[in-house]
C-alpha positions as CSV (number, residue, x, y, z in Angstrom):
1,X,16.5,3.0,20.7
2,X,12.7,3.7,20.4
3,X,10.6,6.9,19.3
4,X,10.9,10.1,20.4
5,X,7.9,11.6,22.2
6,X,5.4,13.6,20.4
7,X,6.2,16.7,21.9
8,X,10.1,16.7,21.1
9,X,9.2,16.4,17.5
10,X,6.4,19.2,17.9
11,X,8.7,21.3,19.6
12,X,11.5,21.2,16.9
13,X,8.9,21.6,13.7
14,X,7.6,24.8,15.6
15,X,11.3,25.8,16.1
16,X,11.8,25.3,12.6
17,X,8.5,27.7,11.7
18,X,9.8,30.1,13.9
19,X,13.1,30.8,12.4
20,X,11.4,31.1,8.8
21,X,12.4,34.3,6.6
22,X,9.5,37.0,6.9
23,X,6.6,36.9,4.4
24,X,7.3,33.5,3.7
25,X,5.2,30.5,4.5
26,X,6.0,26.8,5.1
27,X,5.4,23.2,6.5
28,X,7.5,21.1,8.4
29,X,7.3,16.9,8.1
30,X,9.1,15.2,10.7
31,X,9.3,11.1,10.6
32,X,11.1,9.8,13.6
33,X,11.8,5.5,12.2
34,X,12.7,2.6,13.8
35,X,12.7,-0.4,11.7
36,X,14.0,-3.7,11.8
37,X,14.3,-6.5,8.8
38,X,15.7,-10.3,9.5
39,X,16.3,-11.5,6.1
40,X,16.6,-15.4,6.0
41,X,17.2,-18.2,3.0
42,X,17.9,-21.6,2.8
43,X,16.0,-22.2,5.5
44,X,18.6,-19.9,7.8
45,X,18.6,-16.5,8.6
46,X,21.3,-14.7,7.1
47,X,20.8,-10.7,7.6
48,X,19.6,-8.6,10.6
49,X,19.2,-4.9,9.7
50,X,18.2,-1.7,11.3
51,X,17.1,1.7,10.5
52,X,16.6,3.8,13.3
53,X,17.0,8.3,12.7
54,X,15.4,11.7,12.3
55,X,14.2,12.8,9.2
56,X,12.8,16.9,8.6
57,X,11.7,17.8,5.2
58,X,10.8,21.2,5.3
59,X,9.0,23.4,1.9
60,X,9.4,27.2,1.7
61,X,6.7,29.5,-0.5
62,X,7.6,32.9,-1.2
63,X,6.9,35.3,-3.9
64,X,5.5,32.6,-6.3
65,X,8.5,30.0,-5.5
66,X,9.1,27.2,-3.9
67,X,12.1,25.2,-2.1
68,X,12.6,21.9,-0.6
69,X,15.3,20.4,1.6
70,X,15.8,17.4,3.8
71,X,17.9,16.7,6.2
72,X,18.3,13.1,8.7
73,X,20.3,12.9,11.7
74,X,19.6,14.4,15.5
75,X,19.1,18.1,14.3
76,X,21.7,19.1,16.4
77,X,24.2,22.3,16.3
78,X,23.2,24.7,13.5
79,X,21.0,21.9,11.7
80,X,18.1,23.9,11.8
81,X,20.2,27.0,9.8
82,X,21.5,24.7,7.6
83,X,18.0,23.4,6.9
84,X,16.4,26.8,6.2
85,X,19.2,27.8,3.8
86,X,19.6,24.7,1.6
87,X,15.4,25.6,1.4
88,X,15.9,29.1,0.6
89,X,18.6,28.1,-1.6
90,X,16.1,25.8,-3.3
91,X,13.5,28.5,-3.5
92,X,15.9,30.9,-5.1
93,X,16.2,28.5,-7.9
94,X,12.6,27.2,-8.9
95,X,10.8,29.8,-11.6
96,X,7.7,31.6,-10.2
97,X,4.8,30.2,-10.1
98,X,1.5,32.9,-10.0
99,X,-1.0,30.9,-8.8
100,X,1.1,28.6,-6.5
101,X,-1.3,26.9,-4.3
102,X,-2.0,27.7,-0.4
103,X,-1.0,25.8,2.7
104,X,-3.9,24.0,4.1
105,X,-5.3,25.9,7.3
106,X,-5.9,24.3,10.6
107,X,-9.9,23.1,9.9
108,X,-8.6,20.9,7.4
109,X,-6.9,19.3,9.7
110,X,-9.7,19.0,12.0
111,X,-10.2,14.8,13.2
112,X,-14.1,14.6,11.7
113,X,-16.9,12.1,13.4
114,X,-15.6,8.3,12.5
115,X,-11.9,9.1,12.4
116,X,-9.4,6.0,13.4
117,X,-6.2,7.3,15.3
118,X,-3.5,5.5,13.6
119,X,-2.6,1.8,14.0
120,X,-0.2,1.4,16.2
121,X,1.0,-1.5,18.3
122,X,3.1,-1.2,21.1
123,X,4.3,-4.8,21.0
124,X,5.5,-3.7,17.2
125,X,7.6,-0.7,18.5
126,X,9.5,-2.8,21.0
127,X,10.2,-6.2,19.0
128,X,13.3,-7.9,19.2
129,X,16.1,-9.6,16.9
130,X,14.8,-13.0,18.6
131,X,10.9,-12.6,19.0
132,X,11.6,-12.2,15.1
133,X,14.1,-15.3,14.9
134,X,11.1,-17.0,16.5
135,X,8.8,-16.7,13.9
136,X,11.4,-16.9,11.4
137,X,11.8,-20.5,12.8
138,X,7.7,-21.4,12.6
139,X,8.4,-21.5,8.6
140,X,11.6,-22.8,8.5
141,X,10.8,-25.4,10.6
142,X,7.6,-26.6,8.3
143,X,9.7,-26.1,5.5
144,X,12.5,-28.1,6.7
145,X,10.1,-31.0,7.8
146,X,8.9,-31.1,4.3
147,X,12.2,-31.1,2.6
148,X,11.4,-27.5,1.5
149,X,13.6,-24.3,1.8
150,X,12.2,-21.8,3.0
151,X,13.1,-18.0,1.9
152,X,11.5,-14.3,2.8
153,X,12.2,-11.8,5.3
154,X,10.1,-10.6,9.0
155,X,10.1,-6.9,9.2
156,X,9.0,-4.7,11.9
157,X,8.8,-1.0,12.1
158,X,7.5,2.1,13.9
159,X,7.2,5.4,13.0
160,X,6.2,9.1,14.4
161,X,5.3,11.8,12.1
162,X,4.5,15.2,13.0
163,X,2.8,17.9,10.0
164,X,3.1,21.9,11.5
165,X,2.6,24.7,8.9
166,X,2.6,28.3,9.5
167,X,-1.0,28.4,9.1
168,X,-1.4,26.8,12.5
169,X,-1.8,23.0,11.4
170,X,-0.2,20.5,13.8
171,X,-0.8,17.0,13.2
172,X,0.8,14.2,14.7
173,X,0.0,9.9,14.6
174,X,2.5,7.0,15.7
175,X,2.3,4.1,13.4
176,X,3.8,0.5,12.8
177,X,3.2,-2.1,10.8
178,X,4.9,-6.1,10.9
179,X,4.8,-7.8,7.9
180,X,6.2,-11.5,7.7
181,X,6.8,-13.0,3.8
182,X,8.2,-16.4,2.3
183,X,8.6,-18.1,-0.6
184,X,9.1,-21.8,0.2
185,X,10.8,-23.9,-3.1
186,X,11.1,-27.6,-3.6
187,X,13.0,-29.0,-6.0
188,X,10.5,-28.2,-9.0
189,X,8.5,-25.5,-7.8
190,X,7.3,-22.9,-5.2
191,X,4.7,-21.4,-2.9
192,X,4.0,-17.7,-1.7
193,X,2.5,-16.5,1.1
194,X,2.6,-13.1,3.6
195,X,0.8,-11.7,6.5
196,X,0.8,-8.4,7.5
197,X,-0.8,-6.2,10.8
198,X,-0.3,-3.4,12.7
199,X,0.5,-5.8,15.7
200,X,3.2,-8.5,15.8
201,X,1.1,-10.4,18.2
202,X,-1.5,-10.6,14.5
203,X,0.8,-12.0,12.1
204,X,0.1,-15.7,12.3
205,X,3.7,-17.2,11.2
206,X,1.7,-20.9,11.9
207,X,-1.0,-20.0,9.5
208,X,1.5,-18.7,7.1
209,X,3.9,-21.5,7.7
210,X,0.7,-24.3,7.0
211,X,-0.2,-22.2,3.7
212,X,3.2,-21.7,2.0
213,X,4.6,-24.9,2.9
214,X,0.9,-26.8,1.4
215,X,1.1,-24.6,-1.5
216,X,4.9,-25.2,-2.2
217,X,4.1,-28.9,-1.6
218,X,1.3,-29.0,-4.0
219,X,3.5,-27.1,-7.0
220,X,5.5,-29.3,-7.6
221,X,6.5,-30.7,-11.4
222,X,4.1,-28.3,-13.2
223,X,2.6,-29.1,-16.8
224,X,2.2,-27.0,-19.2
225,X,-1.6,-25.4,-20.6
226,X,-2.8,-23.8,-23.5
227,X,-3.2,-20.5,-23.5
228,X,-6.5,-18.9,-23.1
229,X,-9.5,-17.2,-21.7
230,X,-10.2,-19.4,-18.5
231,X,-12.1,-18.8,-15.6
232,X,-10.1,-17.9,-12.0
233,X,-10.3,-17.6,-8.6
234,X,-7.5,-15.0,-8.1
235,X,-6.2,-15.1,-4.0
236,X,-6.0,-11.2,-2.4
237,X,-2.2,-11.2,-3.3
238,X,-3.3,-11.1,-6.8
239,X,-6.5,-8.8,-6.5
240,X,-4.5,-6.4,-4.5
241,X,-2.1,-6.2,-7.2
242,X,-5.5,-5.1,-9.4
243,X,-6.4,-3.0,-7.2
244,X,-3.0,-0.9,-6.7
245,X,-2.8,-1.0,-10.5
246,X,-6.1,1.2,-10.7
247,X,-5.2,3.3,-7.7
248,X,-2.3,4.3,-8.6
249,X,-3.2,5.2,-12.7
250,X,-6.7,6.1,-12.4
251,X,-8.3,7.1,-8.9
252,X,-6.6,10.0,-8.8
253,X,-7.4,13.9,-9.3
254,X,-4.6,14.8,-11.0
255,X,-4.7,11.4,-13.4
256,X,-8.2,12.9,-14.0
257,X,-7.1,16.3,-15.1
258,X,-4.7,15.0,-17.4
259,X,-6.9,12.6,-19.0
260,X,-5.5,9.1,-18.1
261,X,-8.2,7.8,-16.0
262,X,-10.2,5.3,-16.8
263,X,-12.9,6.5,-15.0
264,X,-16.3,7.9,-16.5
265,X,-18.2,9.5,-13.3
266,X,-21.7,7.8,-13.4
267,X,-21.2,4.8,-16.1
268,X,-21.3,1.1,-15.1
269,X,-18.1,-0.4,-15.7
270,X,-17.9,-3.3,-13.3
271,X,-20.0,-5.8,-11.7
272,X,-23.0,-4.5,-9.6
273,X,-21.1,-6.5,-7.0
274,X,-17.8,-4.8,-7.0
275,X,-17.6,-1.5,-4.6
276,X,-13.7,0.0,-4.0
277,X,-13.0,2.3,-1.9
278,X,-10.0,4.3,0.0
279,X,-10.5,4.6,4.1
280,X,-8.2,5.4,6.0
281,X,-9.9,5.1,9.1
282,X,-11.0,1.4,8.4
283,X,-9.9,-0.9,11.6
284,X,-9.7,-3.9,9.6
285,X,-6.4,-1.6,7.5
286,X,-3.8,-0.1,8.6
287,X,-5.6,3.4,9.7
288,X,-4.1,6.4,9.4
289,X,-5.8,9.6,10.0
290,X,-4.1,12.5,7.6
291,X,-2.4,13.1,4.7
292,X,1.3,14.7,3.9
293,X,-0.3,18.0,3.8
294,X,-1.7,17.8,7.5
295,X,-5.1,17.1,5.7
296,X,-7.6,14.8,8.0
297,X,-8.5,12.1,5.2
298,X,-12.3,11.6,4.3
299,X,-13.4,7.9,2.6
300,X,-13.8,8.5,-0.8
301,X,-15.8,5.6,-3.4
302,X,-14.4,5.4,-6.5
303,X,-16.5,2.2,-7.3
304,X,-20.1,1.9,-6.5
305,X,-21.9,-1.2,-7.1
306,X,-20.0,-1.3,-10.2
307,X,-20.5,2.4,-11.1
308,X,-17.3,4.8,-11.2
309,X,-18.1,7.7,-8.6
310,X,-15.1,10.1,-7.1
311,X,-11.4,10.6,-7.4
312,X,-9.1,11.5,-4.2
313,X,-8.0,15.2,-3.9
314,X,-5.1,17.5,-2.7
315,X,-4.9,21.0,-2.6
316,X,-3.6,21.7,-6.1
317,X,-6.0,19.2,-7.5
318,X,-8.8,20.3,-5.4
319,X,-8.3,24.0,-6.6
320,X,-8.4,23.3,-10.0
321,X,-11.9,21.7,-9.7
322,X,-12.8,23.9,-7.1
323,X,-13.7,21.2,-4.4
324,X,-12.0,20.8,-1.2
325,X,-9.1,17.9,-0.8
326,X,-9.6,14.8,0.7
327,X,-6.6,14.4,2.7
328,X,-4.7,12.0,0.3
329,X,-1.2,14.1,-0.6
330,X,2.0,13.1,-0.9
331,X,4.9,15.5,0.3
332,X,4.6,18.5,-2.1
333,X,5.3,19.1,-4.5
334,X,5.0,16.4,-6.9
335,X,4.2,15.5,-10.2
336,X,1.9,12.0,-9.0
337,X,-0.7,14.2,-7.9
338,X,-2.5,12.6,-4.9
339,X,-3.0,8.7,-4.8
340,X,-5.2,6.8,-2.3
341,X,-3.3,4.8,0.1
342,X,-5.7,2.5,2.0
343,X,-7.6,1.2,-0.2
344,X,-10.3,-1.3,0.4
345,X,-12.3,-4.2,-1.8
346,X,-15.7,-4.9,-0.4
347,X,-16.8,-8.5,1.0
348,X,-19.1,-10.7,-0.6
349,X,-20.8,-13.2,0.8
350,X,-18.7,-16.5,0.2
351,X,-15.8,-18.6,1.5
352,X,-13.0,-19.3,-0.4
353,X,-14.0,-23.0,-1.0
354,X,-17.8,-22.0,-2.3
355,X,-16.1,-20.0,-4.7
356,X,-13.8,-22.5,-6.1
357,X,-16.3,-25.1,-6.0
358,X,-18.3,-23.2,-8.7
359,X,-15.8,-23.3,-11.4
360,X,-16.2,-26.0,-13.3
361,X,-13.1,-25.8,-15.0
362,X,-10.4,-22.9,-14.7
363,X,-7.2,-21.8,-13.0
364,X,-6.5,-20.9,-9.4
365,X,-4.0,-18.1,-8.9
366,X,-1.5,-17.3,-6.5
367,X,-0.2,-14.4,-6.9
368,X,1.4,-12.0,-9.8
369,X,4.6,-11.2,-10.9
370,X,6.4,-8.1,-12.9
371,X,3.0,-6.9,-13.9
372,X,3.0,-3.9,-16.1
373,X,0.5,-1.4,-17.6
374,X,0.1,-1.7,-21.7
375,X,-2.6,0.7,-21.8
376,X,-4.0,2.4,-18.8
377,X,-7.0,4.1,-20.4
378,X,-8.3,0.9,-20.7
379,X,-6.7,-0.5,-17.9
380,X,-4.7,-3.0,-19.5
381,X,-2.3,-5.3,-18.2
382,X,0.5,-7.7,-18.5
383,X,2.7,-10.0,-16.3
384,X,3.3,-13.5,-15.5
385,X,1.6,-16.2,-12.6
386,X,4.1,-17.6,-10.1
387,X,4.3,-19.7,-7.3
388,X,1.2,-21.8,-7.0
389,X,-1.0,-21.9,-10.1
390,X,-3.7,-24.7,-10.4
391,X,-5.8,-26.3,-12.6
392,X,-9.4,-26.3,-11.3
393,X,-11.9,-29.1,-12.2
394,X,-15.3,-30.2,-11.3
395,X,-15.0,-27.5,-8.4
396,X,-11.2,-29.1,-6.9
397,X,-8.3,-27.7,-6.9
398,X,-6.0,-30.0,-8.8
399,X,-2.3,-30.3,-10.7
400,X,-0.1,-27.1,-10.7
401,X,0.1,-25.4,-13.9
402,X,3.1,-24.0,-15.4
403,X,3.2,-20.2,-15.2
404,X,1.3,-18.3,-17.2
405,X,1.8,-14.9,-19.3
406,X,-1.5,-12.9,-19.0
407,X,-2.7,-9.4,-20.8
408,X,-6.0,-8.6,-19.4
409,X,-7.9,-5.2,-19.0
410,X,-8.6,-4.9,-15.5
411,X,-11.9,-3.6,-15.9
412,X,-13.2,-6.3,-18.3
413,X,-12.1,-8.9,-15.7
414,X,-14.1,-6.9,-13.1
415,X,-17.3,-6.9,-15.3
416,X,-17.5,-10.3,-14.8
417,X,-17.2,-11.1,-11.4
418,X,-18.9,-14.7,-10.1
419,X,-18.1,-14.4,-6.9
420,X,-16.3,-12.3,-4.3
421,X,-15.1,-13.9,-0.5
422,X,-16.1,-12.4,2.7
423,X,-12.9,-12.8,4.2
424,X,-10.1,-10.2,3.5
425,X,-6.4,-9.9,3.4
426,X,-4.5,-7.5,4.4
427,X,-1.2,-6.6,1.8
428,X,1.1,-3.9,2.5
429,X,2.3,-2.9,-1.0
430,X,4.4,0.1,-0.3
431,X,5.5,2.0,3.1
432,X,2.8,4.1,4.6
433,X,-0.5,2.4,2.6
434,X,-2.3,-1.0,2.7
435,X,-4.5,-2.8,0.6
436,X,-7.8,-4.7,1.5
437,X,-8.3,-7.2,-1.0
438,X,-10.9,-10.3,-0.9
439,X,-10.9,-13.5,-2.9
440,X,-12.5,-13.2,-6.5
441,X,-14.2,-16.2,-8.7
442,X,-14.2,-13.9,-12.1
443,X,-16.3,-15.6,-15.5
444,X,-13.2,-14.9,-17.7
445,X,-9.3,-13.8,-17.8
446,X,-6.7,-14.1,-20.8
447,X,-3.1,-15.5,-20.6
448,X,-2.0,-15.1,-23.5
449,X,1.3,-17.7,-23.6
């Protein structure tokens, strides 16, 4: 069916606006989607699904109150009433709140030097059922010629969002993202592997294919090992996992506020080699330019050469330690407070290989699975290896490992960093962020069974 145009979904946020009740303000998100997911398993593809529709969201602030309501569909007919009224309704409802927080105004939302338009691909947009199938087929067909089966799923979508408040911001970005995934299994074990871009045409389903099929080839019959502290090289699907973990509990304002960050402004906590930061206008991401407020985001550095610096903002956050935001909301309001969403893992300045070759004895992993905070303060966690975990010896990766249980603080593997890859993946853990992770070669982590 493809996007609507800009314009069309300008015209009905400022539609919306204009029919608000007097003395009340508001904002208007509008996400036109069209996704596609082929699902496939046993080295078939079994599912084709679609999402394609109109969504408005639009919040309400009068008189110390504020009321939410969503609707999807075309908008036609009375939609609009029914909109505002189920958001007045809403309104009614919520208790008063004195010192509810402004709307941004229109030079927040202002593009600044350095700012990406969003990624967008128009190859992406207008993918088919078949040029899917087709890449489907590249890891089936290595699988298959293994005697593997190949599982996993090729997704494609793209979206338009639109921001308008009554304060005069307008904001609008097209985006899309295709990510292609598999787990391939032999009879005794498995490999992962995914690939993610903003253009189809970047998603290598060869390269993938070559490294889920040697990874599920070389997992095969795993022993058991002691548990332990060992040394690692952890792949980006495993540091990204890290990283997300400390984004999401620590790098924000409002985790800050609350006093659940592990962050101490100005301390070393990490290697001098470890920097992380959030940009959303980094090329090698998945750029976006603003936030759910309208906001234009700015980079922010939590991580510095090992130091903990800043914390991402919104406007209730940014008020209460009267700084400005920095354009990393989610719809409000919440109770997450505002979380960066592309974040990024600086380079080193070795391949994977030179890292590996340095460990004299230690673990390669793969990938993490079902991992879980056990105490965020000190960024603790806990979860399990899986799908291609390998004894490393005299600098060669050797026999598989079973899976392993770990509990590690995140920060204590960090401090110990050996070496860090100048290439970077690309992981898309959630819808709308990404995650730029490198290789690590860290001098210690603990699984515990």
């Amino acid at each position: 069916m493809g996007l609507r145009d800009r314009e069309e979904c300008l015209q009905l946020a400022d539609t919306v606006l204009s029919r608000i009740p007097s003395g009340s303000a508001a904002e208007v998100i509008i996400e036109d989607v069209d996704s596609s997911l082929t699902r496939y398993a046993l080295n078939a593809i079994h599912q084709n699904v679609a999402e394609t529709g109109l969504r408005m969201r639009l919040r309400l602030l009068r008189e110390g109150r504020v009321g939410v309501a969503t609707m999807r569909g075309d908008m036609q007919g009375d939609a609009v009433d029914r909109l505002l009224q189920a958001a007045e309704d809403a309104r009614r409802m919520t208790p008063v709140h004195e010192d509810q927080p402004p709307l941004p105004d229109p030079a927040h939302a202002q593009l600044r030097d350095g700012a990406a338009a969003a990624a967008w691909s128009d190859d992406t947009a207008s993918c088919t059922p078949e040029q899917r199938a087709d890449a489907v087929a590249v890891v089936v067909g290595a699988a298959s010629a293994r005697g593997l089966q190949a599982f996993g799923a090729m997704e494609t979508s793209a979206r338009q969002i639109v921001i308008a408040n009554s304060n005069g911001v307008r904001q609008d970005a097209r985006t899309s993202v295709a990510r292609l995934t598999a787990v391939v299994r032999g009879d005794a074990g498995a490999g992962y592997g995914d690939r993610c871009a903003a253009g189809i045409g970047d998603v290598s389903a060869e390269a993938l294919a070559a490294e889920v099929v040697d990874t599920a080839s070389r997992n095969q019959h795993a022993t058991r090992l002691d548990p332990g502290d060992y040394e690692v090289v952890l792949s980006p699907y495993a540091v990204a996992d890290m990283l997300d973990h400390l984004a999401w509990s620590s790098f924000g304002a409002l985790a800050k506020q609350e006093g659940r960050s592990f962050m101490r402004p100005g301390e070393r906590l990490m290697s001098e080699s470890v920097t992380i930061r959030d940009d959303a206008h980094d090329l090698a991401g998945l750029p976006f330019p603003f936030d759910w407020e309208g906001v234009t985001a700015r980079p922010v550095t939590f991580v510095e050469n090992g130091v903990c610096r800043d914390f991402v903002y919104d406007t209730p956050t940014a008020l209460v330690d009267t700084t400005g935001s920095t354009g990393h909301a989610l719809p409000m309001p919440n109770t997450d407070g505002p979380l960066p969403m592309h974040v990024v893992m600086d380079g080193g300045s070795c391949g994977r290989d030179e890292l590996i070759g340095e460990v004299r004895r230690g673990l390669y992993v793969t990938r993490f699975w079902y991992v879980r905070d056990v105490h965020p303060l000190r960024t603790i966690i806990t979860g399990m290896t899986r799908e291609g975990t390998f004894l490393i010896e005299d600098g060669r990766v050797g026999r598989p490992v079973a899976d392993l249980r770990f509990t590690q603080s995140i920060c204590g593997a960090l401090a110990d960093v050996r070496g860090i890859s100048r290439e970077r993946s690309l992981e898309v853990p959630d819808e709308g962020s990404a995650t730029l992770a490198p290789w690590l070669h860290l001098g210690h982590f603990h699984f515990s069974s």
